[in-house]
N, C-alpha and C positions, 0 to 999 in steps of 0.2 A: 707153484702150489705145493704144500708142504703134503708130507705122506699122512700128517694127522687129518689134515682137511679132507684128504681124499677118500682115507678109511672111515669120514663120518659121512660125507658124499655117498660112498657103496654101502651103507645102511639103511638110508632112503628108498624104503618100499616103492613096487610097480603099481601102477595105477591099480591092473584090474588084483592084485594082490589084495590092495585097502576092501578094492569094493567088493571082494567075498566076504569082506570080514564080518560076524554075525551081527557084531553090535550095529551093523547100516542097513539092516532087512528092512527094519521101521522105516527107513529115513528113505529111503529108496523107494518104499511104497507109498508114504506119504510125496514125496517132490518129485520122482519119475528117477530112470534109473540116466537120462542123459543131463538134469539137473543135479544130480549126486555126482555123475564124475567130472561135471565141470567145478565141484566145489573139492573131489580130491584133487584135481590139477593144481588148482589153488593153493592148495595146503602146502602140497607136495612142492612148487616151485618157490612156496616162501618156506619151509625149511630148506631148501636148496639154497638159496643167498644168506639164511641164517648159518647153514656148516660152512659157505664158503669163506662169512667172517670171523670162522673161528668158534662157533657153538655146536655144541651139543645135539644130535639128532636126536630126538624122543625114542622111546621103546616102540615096536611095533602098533601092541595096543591102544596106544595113548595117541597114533595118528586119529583114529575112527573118533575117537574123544573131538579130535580139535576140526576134522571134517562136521562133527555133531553141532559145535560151536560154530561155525563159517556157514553153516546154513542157517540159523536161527539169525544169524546176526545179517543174512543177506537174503533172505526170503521171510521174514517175521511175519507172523500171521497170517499165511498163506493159507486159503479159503477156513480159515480157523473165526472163529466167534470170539470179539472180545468182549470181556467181564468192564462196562462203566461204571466204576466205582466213585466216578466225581461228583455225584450229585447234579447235574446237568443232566436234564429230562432232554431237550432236544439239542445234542453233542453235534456241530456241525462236521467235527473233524472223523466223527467217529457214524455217521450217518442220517443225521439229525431222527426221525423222527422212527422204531421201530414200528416194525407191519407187524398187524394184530394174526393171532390163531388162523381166524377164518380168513383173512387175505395170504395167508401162508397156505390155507388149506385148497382155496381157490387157483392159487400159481402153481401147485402140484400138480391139481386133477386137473388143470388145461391144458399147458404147458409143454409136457408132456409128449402133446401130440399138436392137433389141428388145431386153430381158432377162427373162426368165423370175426375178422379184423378189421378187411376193407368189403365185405360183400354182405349183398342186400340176399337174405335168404327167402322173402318172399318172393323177388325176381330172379334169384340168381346170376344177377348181373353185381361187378363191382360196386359199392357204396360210396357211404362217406366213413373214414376209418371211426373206431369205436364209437359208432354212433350211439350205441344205446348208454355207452359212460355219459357222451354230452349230454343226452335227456336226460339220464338221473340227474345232474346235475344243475341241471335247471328247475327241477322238481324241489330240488335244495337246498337251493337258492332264490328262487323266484325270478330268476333273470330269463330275460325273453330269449337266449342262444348262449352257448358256452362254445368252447374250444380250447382244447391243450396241445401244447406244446414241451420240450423235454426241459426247461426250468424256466424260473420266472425270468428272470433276465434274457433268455430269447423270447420269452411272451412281451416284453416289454419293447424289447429290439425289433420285433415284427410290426407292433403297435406304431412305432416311431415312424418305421421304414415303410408302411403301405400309406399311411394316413397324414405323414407330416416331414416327408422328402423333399429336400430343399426349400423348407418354409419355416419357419417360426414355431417353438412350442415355448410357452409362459407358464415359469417352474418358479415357486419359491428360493432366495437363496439359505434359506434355514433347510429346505432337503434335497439339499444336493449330495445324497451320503456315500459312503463307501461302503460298499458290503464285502463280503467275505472273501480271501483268497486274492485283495489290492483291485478288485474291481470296481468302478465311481458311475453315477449317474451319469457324469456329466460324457465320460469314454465311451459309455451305450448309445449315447445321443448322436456320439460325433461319429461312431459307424452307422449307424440308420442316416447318417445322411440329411439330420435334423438340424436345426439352428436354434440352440439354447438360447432363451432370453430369459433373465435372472432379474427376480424383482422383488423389493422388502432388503431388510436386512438379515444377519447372521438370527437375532432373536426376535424380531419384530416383522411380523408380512401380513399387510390389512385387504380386505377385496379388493379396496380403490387402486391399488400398486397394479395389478389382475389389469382391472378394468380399465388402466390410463397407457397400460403398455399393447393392448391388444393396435396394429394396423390391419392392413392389405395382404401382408404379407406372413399373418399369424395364420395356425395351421389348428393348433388347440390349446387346451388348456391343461395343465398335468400336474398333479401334486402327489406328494410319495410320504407315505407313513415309516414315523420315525420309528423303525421296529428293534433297531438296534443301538439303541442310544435317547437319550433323554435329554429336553431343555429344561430349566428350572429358572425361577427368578422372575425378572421382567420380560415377559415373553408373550407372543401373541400369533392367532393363527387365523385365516378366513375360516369360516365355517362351509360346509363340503355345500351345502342347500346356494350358498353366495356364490360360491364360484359356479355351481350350475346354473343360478340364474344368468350371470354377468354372461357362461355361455353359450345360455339361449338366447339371450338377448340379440349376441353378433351372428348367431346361427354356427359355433363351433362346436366340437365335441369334446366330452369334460375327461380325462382318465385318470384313474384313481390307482394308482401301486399300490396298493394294502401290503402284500407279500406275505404276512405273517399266516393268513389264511381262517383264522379261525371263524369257522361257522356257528359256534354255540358259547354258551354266556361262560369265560373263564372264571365267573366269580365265581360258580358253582362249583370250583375246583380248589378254590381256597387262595387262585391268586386274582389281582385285580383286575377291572370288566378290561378285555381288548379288542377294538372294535371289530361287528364284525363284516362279513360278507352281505348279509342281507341289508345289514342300517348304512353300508356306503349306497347299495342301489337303492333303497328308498329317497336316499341325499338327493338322489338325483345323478350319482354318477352315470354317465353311458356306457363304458367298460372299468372293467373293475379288473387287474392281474394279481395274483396268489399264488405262492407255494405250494405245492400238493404236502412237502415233508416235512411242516411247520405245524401249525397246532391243528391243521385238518385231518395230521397222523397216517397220511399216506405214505404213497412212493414220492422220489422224486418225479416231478414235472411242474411246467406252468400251465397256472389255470387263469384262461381269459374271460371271463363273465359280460352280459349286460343285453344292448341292442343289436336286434339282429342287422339293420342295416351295415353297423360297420363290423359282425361277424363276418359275414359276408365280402366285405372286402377284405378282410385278412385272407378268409378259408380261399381266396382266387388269386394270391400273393404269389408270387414263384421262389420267395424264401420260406416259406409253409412247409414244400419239402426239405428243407436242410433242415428243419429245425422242430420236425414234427415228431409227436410222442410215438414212442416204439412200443411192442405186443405186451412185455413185461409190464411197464406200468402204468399200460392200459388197462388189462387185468386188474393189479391189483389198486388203483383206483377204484375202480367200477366195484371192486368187493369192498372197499371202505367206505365209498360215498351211500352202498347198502346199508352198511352197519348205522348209518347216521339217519337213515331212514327205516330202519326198524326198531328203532330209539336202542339201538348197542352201542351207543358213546365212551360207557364207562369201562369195556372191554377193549380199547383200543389204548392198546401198552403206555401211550404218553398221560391220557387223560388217568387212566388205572395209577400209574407213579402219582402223579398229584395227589389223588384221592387217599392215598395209602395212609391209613391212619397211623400216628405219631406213636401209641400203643405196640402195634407191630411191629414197628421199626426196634422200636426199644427193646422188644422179646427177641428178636431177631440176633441185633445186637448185642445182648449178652450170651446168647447162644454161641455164637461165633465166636464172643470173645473168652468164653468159659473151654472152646477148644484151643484155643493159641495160647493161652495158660496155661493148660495143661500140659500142650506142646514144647514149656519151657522162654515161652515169648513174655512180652509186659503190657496186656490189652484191656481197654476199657472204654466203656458207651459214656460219650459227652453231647453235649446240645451243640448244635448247629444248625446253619441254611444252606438248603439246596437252590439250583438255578433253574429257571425256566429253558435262559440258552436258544441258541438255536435261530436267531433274527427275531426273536420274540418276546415282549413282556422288560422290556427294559430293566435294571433296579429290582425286580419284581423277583424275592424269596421267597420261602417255604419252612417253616421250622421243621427241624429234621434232626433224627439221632446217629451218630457217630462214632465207627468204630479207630480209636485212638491207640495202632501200636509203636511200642518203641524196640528197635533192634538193634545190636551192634553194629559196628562199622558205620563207612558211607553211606548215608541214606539216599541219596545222588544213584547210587550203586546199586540198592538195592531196587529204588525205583526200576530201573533200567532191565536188573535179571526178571521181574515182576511184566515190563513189555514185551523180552522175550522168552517169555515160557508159554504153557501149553495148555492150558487158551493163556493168551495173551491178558493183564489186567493194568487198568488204568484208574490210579486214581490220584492223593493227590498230596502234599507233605506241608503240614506245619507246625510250628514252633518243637523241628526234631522228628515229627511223629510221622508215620503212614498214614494217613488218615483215608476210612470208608465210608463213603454215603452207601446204605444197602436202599435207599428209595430210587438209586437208579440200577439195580442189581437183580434181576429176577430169582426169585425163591429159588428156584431149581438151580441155580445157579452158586448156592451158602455153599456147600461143602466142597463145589470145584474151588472155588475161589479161600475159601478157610485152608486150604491143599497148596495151591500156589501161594500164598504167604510163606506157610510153614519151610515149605522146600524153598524160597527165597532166599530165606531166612537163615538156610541152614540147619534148623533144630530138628 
């Protein structure tokens, strides 16, 4: 090893050296002080193999710099809020659905301390866990017993696995879908233990297909809403009234996957109707599973609606426990399926973004953009659509106005300093430009976000 190597070697600051240094008081207190010095180790042993081939050891200061950098870049967003700036009202990757004020307010003041969860406070003996979210919920729906569980897909998995374990369930092959994150209808089937029978084609599935495939050894009937994706053209679907006749007739139970969850008329939202909770159990479905963080604007969990008969056999399930909803968004459930019965719909963040009038946006809009101008930036409000998102509303837009900056360099680049700054901000690049949706942006949220640009930006 040459004597240059080595005198850049003995430059190379001591761990607990870096970690006095003032410029990491912040960084230390935000990520803890034993996640900060595994991030100067870090530093510190890759400028080690950088002097050993010959580089330059940085000035002392400029370590805490790049310690600043190795955290942002390997803890991002850590308990930090991020800014959606994509116009995607219910962002799956980003949480789908936010909780309203008062289910925020409700998860504080409980929380906190005790919750009366699984116990019956008139007995003081054990319960049934959040019992009183199931009643509201029935109240809400008009379904004779509910039951949640921690997301639809284990509501659906439980459904399969108490009721139709090593038997037959008769599933259209037009929704046999994929939902988020590579997981398929047909893979939830094949863990519960259930025996897929596929009937109709990719576009065409009539009752009689239903009705010619039922034997001895059919278990139910199950069809699943196309919540994320759309047929178009020559296409064709049973109606939900048919296949509950076809299974009353054999004496099976009909279950309906809705997912998408909406309890109330999206059209009133400015995007088209999606069906909902109430018109599947009028259909006739017997259980009905849903989303909690889809357009019902909850937490996550699955929600299993319908007859209490095969409530009941779920709630006696011994996979019940693996897969039962937890204190949190029991909670705030129970404070949002309130808000929907005290007719507060329009207060609840997802439905409130829809609603946001076009007006707004626009004032908004140039607001923001009259400070990135000023800033030294190139911004300005163009037309655009926003997305429903989220497993919901397929195709289904929003006119919406948009903030369009242009900056130098890589915009690839720029994106990227924009996910990890501080709040984090996601949104979305075309043709060159930064582009903002503020309809998925909270007001209180313009000046944090008009700040992380700028300092992206550089200007």
């Amino acid at each position: 090893m040459s004597n240059e190597i080595q005198n850049e070697l003995r430059k190379l600051p001591a761990v607990e050296k870096v970690l006095a240094d003032p410029a990491l008081t912040a960084a230390i207190e935000r990520y803890s002080h034993p996640v900060v010095t595994e991030a100067v180790r870090a530093v510190i042993d890759r400028l080690r193999q950088s002097a050993a081939s010959g580089n330059k050891t940085p000035a002392p200061g400029a370590v805490a710099e790049l310690v600043k950098r190795h955290l942002a870049e390997e803890w991002p967003g850590l308990l930090q809020s991020v800014i959606n700036a994509t116009g995607i009202i219910l962002h799956t990757n980003l949480g789908r659905a936010p909780l309203s004020a008062e289910t925020m307010a409700a998860l504080a003041n409980i929380l906190g301390g005790y919750y009366a969860l699984e116990l019956d406070l008139n007995t003081g003996e054990r319960g049934i866990r959040a019992r009183e979210m199931e009643k509201l919920l029935t109240l809400l729906t008009g379904a004779e017993s509910a039951l949640v569980v921690n997301n639809n897909a284990a509501a659906v998995l439980l459904v399969l696995t108490a009721l139709a374990k090593g038997r037959e369930v008769i599933v259209s092959r037009s929704e046999l879908v994929q939902i988020g994150g590579g997981f398929r209808v047909p893979d939830v089937m094949a863990q519960s233990g259930a025996i897929m029978r596929e009937v109709g084609t990719t576009n065409q599935t009539f009752a009689r297909d239903f009705e010619q495939a039922i034997n001895d050894n059919t278990a139910m009937l199950l069809s699943v809403h196309r919540s994320n994706f759309a047929l178009r053209g020559f296409t064709h679907d049973p109606a939900l009234s048919e296949l509950r006749e076809i299974a009353g007739n054999f004496g099976l139970p009909f279950v309906y996957d809705l997912g998408s969850g909406a309890v109330v008329d999206t059209a009133g939202y400015g995007m088209s109707h999606e069906p909902t909770v109430g018109q599947a159990l009028d259909a006739g479905a017997d259980l009905v599973c849903v989303s909690g963080d889809k357009l019902l604007g909850g937490p996550q969990c699955g929600i299993i609606l319908g007859k209490e008969v095969f409530i009941d056999q779920l709630r006696k399930h011994p996979l019940l426990r693996a897969v039962r909803v937890d204190k949190y968004a029991a909670v705030a459930l129970t404070a949002t399926v309130l808000q929907y019965l005290k007719g507060d719909t329009g207060k609840l963040p997802a439905y409130a973004m829809m609603a946001a009038p076009i007006e707004e946006l626009d004032s908004r809009g140039w607001a923001m953009a009259g400070l990135l101008n000023a800033a030294g930036l190139s911004a300005e409000v163009i037309d655009g659509e926003s997305l429903a998102g989220g497993g919901s509303l397929p195709d289904e837009t929003l006119p919406t106005k948009l903030v369009a900056v242009a900056v130098r360099g890589n915009m690839d680049e720029f994106s990227r300093r924009l996910r990890l700054g501080t709040p984090p901000v996601l949104g979305r690049v075309w043709e060159g430009r930064f582009i903002i949706d503020l309809r998925t942006v909270f007001l209180t949220q313009d000046n944090d976000l008009t700040q992380a640009v700028i300092a992206a930006a550089g200007a």
